[in-house]
C-alpha positions in Angstrom: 0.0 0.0 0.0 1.5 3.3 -1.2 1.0 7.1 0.4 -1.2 7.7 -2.1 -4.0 5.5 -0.3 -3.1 7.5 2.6 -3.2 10.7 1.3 -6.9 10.2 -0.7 -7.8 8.8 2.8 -6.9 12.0 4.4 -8.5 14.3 2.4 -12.1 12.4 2.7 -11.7 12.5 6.4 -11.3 16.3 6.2 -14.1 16.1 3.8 -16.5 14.5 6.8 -14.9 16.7 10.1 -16.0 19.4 7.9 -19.5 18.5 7.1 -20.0 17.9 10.9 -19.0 20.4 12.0 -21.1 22.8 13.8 -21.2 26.2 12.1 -21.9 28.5 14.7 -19.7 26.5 17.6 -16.3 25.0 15.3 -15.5 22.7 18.2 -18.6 21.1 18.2 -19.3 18.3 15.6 -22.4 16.0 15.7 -22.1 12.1 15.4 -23.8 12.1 11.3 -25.1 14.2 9.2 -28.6 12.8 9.5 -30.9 10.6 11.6 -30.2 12.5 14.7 -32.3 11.6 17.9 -32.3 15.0 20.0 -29.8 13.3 22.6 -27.8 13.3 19.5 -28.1 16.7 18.3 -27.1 17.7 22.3 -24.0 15.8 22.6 -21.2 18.4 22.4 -18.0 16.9 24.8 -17.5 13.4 23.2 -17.6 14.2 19.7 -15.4 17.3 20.2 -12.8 14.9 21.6 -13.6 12.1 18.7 -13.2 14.7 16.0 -9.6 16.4 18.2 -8.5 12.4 18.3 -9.3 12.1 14.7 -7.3 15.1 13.8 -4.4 13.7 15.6 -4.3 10.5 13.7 -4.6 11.6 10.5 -1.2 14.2 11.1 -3.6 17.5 10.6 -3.8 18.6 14.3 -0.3 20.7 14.2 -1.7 21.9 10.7 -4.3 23.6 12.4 -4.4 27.3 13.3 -2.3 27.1 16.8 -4.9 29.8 18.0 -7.7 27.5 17.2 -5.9 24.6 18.7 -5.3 26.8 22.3 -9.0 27.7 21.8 -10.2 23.9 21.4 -8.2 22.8 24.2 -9.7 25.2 26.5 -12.6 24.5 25.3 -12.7 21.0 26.2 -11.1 22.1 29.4 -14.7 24.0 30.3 -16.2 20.8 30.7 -14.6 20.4 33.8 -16.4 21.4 36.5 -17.0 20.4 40.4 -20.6 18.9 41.3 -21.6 17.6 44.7 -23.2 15.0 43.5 -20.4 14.0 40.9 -16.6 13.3 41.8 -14.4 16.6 41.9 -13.4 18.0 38.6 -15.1 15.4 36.8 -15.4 16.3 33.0 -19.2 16.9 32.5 -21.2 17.5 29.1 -24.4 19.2 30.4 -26.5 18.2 27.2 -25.1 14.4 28.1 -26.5 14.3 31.4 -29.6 15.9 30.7 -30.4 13.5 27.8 -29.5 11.0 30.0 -32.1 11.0 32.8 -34.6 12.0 30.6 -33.9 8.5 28.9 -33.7 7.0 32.2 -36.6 8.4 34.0 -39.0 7.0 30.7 -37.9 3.8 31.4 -38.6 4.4 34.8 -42.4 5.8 34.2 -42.9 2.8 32.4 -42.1 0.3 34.8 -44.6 2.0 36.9 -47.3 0.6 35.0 -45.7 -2.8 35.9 -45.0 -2.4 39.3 -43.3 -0.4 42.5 -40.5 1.0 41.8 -37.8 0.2 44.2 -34.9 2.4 45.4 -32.6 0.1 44.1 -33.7 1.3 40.7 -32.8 5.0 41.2 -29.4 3.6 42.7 -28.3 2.0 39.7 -29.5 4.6 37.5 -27.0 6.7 39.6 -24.3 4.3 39.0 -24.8 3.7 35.8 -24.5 7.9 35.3 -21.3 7.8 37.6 -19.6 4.7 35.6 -20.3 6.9 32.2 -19.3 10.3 33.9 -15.6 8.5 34.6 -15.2 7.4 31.0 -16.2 10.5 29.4 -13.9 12.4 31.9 -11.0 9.4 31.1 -12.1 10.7 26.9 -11.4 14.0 27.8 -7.9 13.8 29.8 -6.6 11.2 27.0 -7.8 13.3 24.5 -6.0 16.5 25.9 -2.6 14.0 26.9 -2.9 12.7 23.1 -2.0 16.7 21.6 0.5 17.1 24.4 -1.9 19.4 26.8 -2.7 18.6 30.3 -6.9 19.2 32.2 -6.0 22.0 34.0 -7.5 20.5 38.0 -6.3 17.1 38.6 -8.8 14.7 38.6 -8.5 12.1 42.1 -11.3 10.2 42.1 -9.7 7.1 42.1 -7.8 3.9 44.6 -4.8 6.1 45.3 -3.6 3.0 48.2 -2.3 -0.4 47.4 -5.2 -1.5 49.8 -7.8 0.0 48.1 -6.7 -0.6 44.4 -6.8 -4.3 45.3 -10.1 -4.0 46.9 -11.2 -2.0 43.8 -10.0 -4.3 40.9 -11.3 -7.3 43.1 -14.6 -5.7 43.0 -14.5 -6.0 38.9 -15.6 -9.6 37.1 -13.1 -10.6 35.5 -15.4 -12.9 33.8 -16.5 -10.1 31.7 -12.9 -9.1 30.6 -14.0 -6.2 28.3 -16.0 -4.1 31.0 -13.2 -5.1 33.7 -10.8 -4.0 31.2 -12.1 -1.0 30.8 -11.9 0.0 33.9 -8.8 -0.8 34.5 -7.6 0.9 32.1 -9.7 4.1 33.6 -7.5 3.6 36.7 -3.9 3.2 34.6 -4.8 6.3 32.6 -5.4 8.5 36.2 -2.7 7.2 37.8 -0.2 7.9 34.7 -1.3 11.7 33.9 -3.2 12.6 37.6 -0.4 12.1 39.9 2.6 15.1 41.1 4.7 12.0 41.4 7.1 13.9 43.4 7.1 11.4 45.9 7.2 8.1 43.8 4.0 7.4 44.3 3.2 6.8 40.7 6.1 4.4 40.3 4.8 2.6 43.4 1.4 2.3 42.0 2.1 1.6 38.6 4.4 -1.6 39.9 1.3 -2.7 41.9 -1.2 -2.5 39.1 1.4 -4.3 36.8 1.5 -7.0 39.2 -1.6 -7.6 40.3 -2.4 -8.9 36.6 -0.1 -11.8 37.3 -3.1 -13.3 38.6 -5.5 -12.9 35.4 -3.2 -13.7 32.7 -4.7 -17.0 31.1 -1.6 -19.0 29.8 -3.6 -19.9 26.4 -4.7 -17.2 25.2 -2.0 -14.7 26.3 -5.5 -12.4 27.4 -6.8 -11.3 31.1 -9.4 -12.7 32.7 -10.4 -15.1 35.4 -12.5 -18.3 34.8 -13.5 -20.4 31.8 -12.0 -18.7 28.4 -15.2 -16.4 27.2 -16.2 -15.8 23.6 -14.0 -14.8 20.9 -15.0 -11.2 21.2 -14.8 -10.7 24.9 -11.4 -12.2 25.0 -9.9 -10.2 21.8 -12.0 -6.7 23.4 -11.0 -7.4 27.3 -7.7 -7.8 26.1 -7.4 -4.7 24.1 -8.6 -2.5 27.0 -6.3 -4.1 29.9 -3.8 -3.5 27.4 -4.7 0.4 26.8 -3.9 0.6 30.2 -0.2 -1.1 30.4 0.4 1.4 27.4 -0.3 4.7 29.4 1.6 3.2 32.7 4.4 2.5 29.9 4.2 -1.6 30.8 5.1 -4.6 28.3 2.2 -7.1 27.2 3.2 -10.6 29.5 2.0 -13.2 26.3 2.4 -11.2 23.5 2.5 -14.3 21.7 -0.2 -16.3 22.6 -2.5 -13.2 21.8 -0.8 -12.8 17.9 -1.8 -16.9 18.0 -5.5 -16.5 19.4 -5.9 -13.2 17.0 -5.0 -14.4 13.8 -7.3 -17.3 14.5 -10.0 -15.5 15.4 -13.3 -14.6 13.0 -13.1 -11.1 11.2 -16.3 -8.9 12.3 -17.1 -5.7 10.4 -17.8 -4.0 13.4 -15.7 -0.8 14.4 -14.6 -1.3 18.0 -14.4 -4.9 16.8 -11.9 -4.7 14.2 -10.1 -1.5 16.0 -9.4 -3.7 19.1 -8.1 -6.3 17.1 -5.5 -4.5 15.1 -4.5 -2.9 18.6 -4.1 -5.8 20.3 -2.1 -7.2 17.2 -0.4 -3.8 16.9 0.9 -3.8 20.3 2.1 -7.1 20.6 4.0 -6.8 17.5 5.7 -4.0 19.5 7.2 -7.0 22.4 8.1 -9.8 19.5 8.4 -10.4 16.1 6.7 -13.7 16.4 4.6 -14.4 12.7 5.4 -10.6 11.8 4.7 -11.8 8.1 1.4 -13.7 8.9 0.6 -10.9 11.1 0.9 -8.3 8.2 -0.9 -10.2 5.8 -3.4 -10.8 8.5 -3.8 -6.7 8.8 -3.8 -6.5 5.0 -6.9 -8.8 4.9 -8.5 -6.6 7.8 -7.9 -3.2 6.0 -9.7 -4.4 2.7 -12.4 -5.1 5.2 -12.2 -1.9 7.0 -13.0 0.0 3.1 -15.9 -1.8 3.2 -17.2 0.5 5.5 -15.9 4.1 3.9 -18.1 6.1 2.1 -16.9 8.2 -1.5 -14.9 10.8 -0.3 -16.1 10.9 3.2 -15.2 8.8 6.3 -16.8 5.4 7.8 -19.5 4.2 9.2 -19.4 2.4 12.6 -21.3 -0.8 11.4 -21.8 -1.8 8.0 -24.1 0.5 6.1 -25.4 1.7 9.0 -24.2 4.7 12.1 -23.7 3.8 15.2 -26.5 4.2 17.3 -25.4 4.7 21.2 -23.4 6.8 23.4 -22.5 5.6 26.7 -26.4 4.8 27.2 -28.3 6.8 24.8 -29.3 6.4 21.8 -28.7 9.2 19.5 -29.3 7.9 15.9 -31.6 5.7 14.3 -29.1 4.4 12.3 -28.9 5.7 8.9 -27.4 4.3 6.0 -24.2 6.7 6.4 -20.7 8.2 7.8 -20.7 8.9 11.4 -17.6 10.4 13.4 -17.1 7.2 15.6 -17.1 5.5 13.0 -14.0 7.4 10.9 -12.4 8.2 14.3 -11.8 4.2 15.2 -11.0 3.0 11.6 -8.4 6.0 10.8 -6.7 4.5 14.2 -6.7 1.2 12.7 -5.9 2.5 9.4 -2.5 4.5 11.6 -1.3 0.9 13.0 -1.8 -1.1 9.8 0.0 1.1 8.2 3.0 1.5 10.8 3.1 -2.3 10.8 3.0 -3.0 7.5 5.1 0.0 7.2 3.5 2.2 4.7 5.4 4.2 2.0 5.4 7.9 3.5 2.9 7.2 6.5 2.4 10.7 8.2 -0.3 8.9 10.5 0.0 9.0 13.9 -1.4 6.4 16.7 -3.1 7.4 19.9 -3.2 5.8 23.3 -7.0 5.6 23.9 
């Protein structure tokens, strides 16, 4: 694959940041360009960070005005504010949140109908707000980190003790590697980039999150997770975010092998977070061993003419095949339209960056993120 690919590439992804693009608010961009839900239209943080992140991979961020660049930073910076009710300094998209219990409180109107409701229902609705709160707050301090800024108030809302990081990660099923994973990776990210580690206390932590993976590490499939191996998809996904998290706290994969074995015989989806985690997981491995390199890049090959199926003439990709993506952290937000949509371009541009740094592309000006 020549730069010529890449370059074409470039230029429809420009072509789709621009179309969504807010006109009267530049660092706002909507998740399509049609079938909008109104939770959709409100959404304002995570797609400013998507279409930042996208910017970034493709090599145009530093292109940009550096004006408009201090401006978008701060902008996503403004997010960041200090609710009782939410942890300090949390990163919090107003139109998010608002969509959110609105969406929540109709399920809850119509259980009504059905029967009491109990408190435990308002207490998960809670939970569920806090869980997505974190990861959009994780979104926006990666994001920031990923163009060399900073959140300007740390964020600590997380195990900062050896005792209560164990007590923490043992609270996670690692069963269910992919939502464990992701929270793990939460805590590596917070510890890496919200810590004055003026007293070592990031080193000691870091160590102690390392290690206690020793534990989950499942000898044949080089993934982490406890208990009988689960499908293909949660091993391949649970792997990819547990290993997000050994990339921010700078950390080698322990089986890199065993997880370029299980990947390249796994089943190819279409799916975007699908095929993104895949190439990551093969695209970090490759980093600790050369083991099938060639298999590997003819593996990524096969993957990336899969990937096209999903790009749109002279625009960017849909998440699913022919269709948007439909969610956000718990909302729905498009009815799924037969087009483009900025998650979409955002996780197959990343995949696209680590093909082609693998397979080492001819003039590659791509750049990979740490998610």
């Amino acid at each position: 694959m020549n730069s010529n690919f890449l370059n074409i590439n470039k230029e429809d992804t420009l072509n789709i940041l621009h179309q969504l693009q807010d006109p009267e608010n530049p660092f706002k961009f909507y998740p399509a360009s049609n079938g909008l839900t109104l939770a959709g239209k409100n959404l304002t943080l995570g797609y400013s960070c998507f279409a930042l992140k996208t910017y970034m991979i493709i090599g145009e961020w530093n292109n940009l005005d550096s004006t408009f660049r201090k401006e978008w930073i701060s902008y996503i910076n403004s997010f960041q504010v200090s609710y009782s009710y939410f942890p300090k300094n949390s990163f919090i998209d107003h139109g998010y949140l608002k969509n959110f219990y609105k969406s929540k409180n109709k399920r809850l109107i119509k259980d009504v109908a059905k029967t009491v409701i109990k408190k435990s229902k308002y207490e998960n609705k809670k939970t569920e707000s806090l869980r997505h709160i974190q990861s959009e707050t994780k979104q926006a301090i990666s994001s920031l980190y990923q163009v060399g800024s900073t959140n300007e108030k740390f964020y600590l809302d997380f195990p900062r003790k050896e005792h209560d990081i164990k007590t923490y990660l043992d609270s996670l099923d690692w069963k269910y590697p992919w939502q464990a994973g992701a929270q793990f990776a939460s805590l590596c990210v917070f510890i890496s980039s919200q810590i004055d580690d003026s007293n070592h206390e990031k080193n000691d932590l870091t160590e102690y999150v390392y290690k206690y993976l020793d534990s989950l590490i499942n000898r044949e499939t080089g993934a982490y997770f406890s208990g009988i191996i689960p499908n293909e998809n949660e091993v391949i996904n649970g792997a990819m975010k547990v290993i997000t998290g050994l990339d921010w706290i700078n950390k080698q994969i322990h089986e890199p092998e065993k997880l370029i074995d299980f990947c390249l015989g796994s089943n190819l989806s279409s799916e975007g977070c699908d095929l993104v985690d895949l190439v990551y997981v093969l695209y970090m491995s490759t980093k600790n061993t050369n083991h099938r390199k060639n298999e590997v890049i003819d593996f990524l090959e096969i993957v990336l003419e899969i990937i096209s199926r999903n790009k749109y003439k002279n625009s960017g990709y849909s998440y699913y095949y022919n269709k948007t993506q439909m969610y956000y952290y718990g909302l729905k937000i498009n009815i799924g339209k037969n087009l483009p949509d900025l998650h979409g371009t955002l996780l197959l541009n990343w995949a696209i960056a680590m093909i082609a740094e693998v397979c080492e592309f001819e003039n590659n000006t791509y750049k990979t993120l740490m998610p």
